[in-house]
N, C-alpha and C positions, 0 to 999 in steps of 0.2 A: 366869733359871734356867739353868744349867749342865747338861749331861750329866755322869751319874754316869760317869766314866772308868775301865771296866773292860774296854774292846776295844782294843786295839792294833791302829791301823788305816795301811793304807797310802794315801800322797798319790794317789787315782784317784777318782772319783767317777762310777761309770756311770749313764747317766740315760734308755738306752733299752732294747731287747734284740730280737731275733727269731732263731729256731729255735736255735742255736751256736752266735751272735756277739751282743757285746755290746758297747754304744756307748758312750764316754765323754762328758764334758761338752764334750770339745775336737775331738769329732768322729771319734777315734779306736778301731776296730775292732778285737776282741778272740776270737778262741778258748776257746770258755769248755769247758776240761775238768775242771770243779767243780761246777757246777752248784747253786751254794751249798750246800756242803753234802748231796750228793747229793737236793737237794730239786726240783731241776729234773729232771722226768721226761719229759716230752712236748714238750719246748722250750720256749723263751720265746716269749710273746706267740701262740700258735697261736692262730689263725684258729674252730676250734670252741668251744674255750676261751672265750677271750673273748665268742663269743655265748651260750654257758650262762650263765657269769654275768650279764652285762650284762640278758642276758633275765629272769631270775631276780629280780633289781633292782628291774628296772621290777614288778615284781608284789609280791614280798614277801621281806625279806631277814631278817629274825629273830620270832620268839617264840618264848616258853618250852616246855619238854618235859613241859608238863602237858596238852597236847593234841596232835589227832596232824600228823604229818606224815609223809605219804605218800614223798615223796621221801627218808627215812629208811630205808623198806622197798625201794625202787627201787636204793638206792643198795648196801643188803645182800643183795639178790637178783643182783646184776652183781656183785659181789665174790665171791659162794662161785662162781657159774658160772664166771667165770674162774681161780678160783684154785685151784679144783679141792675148795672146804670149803662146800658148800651145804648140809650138813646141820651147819653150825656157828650158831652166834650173834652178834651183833655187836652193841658197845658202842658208842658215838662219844663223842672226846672232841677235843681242840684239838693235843694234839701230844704226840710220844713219849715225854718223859718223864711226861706223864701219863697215857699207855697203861700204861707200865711201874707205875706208882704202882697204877691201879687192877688191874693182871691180879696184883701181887703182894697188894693190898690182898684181890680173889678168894680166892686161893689160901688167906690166913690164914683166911680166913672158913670155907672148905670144908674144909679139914683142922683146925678149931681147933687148929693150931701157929703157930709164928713165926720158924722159924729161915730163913734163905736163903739155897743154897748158889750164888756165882756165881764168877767166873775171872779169873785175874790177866790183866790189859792191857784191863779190859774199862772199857765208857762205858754207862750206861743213861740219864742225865738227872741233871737235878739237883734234882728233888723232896727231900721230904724221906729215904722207903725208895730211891726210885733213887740218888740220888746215896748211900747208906750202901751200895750195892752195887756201885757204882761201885769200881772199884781204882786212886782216884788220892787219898790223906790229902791231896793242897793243897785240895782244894775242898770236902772235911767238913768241914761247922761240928760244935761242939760238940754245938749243936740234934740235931744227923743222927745225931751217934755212937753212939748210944744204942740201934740196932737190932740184931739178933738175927741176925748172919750170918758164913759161913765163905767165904772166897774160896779155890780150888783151881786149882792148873795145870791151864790147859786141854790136854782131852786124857788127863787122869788118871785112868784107870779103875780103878783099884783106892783112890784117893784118893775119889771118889767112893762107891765101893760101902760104906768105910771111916765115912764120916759118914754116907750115907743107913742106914747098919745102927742107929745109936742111934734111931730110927722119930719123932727131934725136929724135923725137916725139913720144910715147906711147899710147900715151893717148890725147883725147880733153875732158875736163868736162865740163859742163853746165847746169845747172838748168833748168826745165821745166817751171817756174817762178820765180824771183828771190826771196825768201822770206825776210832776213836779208835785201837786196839790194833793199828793198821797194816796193815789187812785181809790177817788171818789168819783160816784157813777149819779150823773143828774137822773133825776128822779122820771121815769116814761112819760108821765105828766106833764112834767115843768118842759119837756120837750117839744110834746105835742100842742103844748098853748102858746109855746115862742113861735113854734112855726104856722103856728090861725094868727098870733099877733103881727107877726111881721108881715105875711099877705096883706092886713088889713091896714097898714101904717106904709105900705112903702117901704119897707126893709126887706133885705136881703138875709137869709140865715146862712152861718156857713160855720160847718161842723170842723172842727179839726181835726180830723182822725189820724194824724201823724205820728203815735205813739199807739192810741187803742185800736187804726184801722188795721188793715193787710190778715185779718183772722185771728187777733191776738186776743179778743174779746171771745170768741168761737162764735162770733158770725162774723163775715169778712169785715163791715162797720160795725161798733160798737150802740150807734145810736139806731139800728137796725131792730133791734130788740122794744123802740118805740114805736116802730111802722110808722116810721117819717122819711117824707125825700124833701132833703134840703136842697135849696141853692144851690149852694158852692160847697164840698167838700175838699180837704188837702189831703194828704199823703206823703210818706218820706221813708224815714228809717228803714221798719220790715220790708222797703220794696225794693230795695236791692243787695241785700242782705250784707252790708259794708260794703258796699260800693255807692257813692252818692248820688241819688238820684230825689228828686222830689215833682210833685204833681198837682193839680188844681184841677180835679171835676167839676164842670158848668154846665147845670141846666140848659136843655134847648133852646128854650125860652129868651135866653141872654146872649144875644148875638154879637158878635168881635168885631174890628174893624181892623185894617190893616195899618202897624204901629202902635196897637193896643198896649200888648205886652210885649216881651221880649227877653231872650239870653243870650248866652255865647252859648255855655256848655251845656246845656237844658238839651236833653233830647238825644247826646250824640251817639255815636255806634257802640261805644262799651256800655255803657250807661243802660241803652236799648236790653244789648245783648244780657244782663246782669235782671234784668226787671222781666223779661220776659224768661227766661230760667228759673227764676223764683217760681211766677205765675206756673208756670209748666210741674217745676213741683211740688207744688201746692197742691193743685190739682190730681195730680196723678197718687199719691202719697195722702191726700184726705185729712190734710196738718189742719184746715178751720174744725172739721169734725174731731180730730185728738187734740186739739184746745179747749174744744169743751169737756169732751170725757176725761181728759189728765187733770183739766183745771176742775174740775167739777167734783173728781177725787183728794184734790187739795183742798180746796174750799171745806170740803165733810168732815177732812181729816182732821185740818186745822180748828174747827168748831169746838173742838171738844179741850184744848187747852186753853184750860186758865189763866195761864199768865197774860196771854193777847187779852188786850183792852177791848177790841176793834178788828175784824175781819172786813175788808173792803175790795171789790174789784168782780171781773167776771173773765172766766175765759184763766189763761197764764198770764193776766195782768193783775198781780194780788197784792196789799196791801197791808202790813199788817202793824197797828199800831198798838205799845207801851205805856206804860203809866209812868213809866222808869227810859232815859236816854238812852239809845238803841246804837252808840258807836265801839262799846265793850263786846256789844252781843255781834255786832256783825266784824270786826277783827278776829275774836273769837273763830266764827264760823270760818272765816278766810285763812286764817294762818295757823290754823290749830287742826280745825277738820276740813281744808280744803273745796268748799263751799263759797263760789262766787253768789253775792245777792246785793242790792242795792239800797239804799236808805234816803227818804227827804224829809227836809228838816232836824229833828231831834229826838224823834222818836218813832220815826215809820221806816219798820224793811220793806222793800219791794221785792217781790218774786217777778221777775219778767225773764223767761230763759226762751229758748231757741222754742219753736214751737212743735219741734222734734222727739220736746221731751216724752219719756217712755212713765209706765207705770213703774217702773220698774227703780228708776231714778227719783221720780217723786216719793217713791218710799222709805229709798235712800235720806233723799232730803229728811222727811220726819222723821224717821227716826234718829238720826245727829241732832234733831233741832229737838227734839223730846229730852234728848238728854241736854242738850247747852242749853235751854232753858230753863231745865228743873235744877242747875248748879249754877246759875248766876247769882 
């Protein structure tokens, strides 16, 4: 049997990792400013890490959600403490676009409507409601087409105010940065009047912080920085740092019923063990606080070259877009100077590395990128 061939992959094959390097087969060491995906939060291979789960293992690594599990409650007791939403709810599921699937699935439930307003350049998963809200037609299938929603410039508040008046609206989705759409940060504003709009309309807001949450923004939400509490928030990637796990914060306010939602593997013992490890060193290790002082020393540093068209992002979620297509420059950085970083579209690298990173490595980074970019 073959792999279904649907990733364009490049000739590397890493096959070890620790904290923000990463080893290839041939022995070769790597700067990883991706972190797959923004999904490396704590670095690779930590040391705590590794004995949560391992430990975990040895005792008991899955059963079903029809009985209880305490590290379920451990695990949502260390979330709202840290993230400042303890008087919220939490859901567990496997990964962000399944967060998204069930906070929009919420939504319909609790407003019996179905419409979904979300924003051009935006990525929520490829479920079947997230990716219909998604703003990319190559990856709607037919199956997807079929859902009930309005995509709006982000940022458009009077476009906003304009659909959420006809009161046939569910739901408003938003990214706390946009990750796919080039990390682009909605404006505090346009935040803060979706969520007076949607009070006043009957809608629900619900942030996706599945890319910008878990501290990656240097406050644990990105949309924190507007003094907003939404609805519904998700979570995913950074919160188990490769290990799949995904989440759905719900307001007090929005009570469940038994059969609401549901998974298999949402919630179970490695899962647990992997998210609350993170949490633990997070916390202890002060990684929201060095995403903003690392990212905040990238952001300064980066200012001052010319060739960027566009500096975009907050935190170690940065964006940085060309005039000129950026697939030259990021091989370059990858196979020449050892430099993992990310690209969307055709002209934007993404910096999203471990949130571990040091000053010391971000300087690294600039100065290689000082020079590949004054020699392209």
């Amino acid at each position: 049997m073959n792999l279904f061939d649907v990733y364009p992959l490049y000739d590397l094959t890493p096959v070890s990792a620790m904290g923000c390097t990463i080893t290839d087969k041939n022995g070769v060491e790597y700067l990883d400013l991706y972190g797959g995906h923004a999904v490396i939060s704590v670095g690779h291979s930590h040391p705590h890490y590794l004995e949560r789960i391992t430990d975990q293992l040895k005792k008991i690594g899955f059963y079903s959600n029809s009985v209880q599990n305490p590290m379920q409650e451990e695990l949502a007791s260390k979330l709202g403490e840290l993230s400042g939403y303890g008087d919220y709810s939490l859901f567990l599921c496997n990964s962000g676009a399944e967060a998204n699937e069930n906070a929009l699935k919420l939504a319909s439930f609790l407003t019996g409507k179905k419409r979904i307003v979300a924003f051009d350049k935006s990525f929520h998963g490829r479920t079947s409601a997230a990716v219909a809200v998604t703003d990319n037609p190559k990856i709607i299938a037919p199956l997807n087409d079929v859902h009930d929603r309005v995509i709006l410039p982000l940022n458009d508040v009077e476009a906003l105010r304009v659909t959420l008046a006809t009161g046939e609206v569910a739901a408003v989705l938003v990214e706390g940065i946009q990750g796919v759409g080039g990390c682009r940060v909605p404006d505090p504003r346009f935040l803060q009047d979706a969520n007076k709009l949607c009070k006043e309309n009957g809608a629900l807001l619900i942030l996706d912080e599945v890319q910008s949450g878990y501290g990656r923004s240097g406050k644990f939400f990105a949309h924190q920085y507007a003094g907003i509490r939404p609805d519904v928030i998700t979570v995913a990637k950074g919160m188990g740092n490769g290990f799949p796990i995904g989440g759905v914060l719900i307001a007090p306010e929005l009570k469940p019923w038994h059969g609401m939602l549901g998974t298999t593997f949402g919630g179970n013992y490695l899962a647990c063990a992997a998210g609350l490890a993170v949490l633990e060193i997070m916390e202890r290790e002060k990684l929201v606080e060095n995403a903003a002082n690392v990212g905040g020393y990238l952001l300064a540093e980066l200012a001052s070259f010319k060739q960027i068209k566009e500096i975009r992002g907050k935190g170690l979620m940065i964006g940085l877009e060309f005039e000129e297509p950026v697939v030259a420059l990021r091989k370059k950085l990858l196979f020449e100077e050892k430099i993992f970083t990310g690209v969307t579209g055709t002209h934007v690298i993404r910096i999203l590395p471990p949130l571990t990173l040091t000053k010391n490595d971000a300087t690294r980074f600039l100065e290689t990128f000082s020079r590949v970019v004054k020699n392209m």
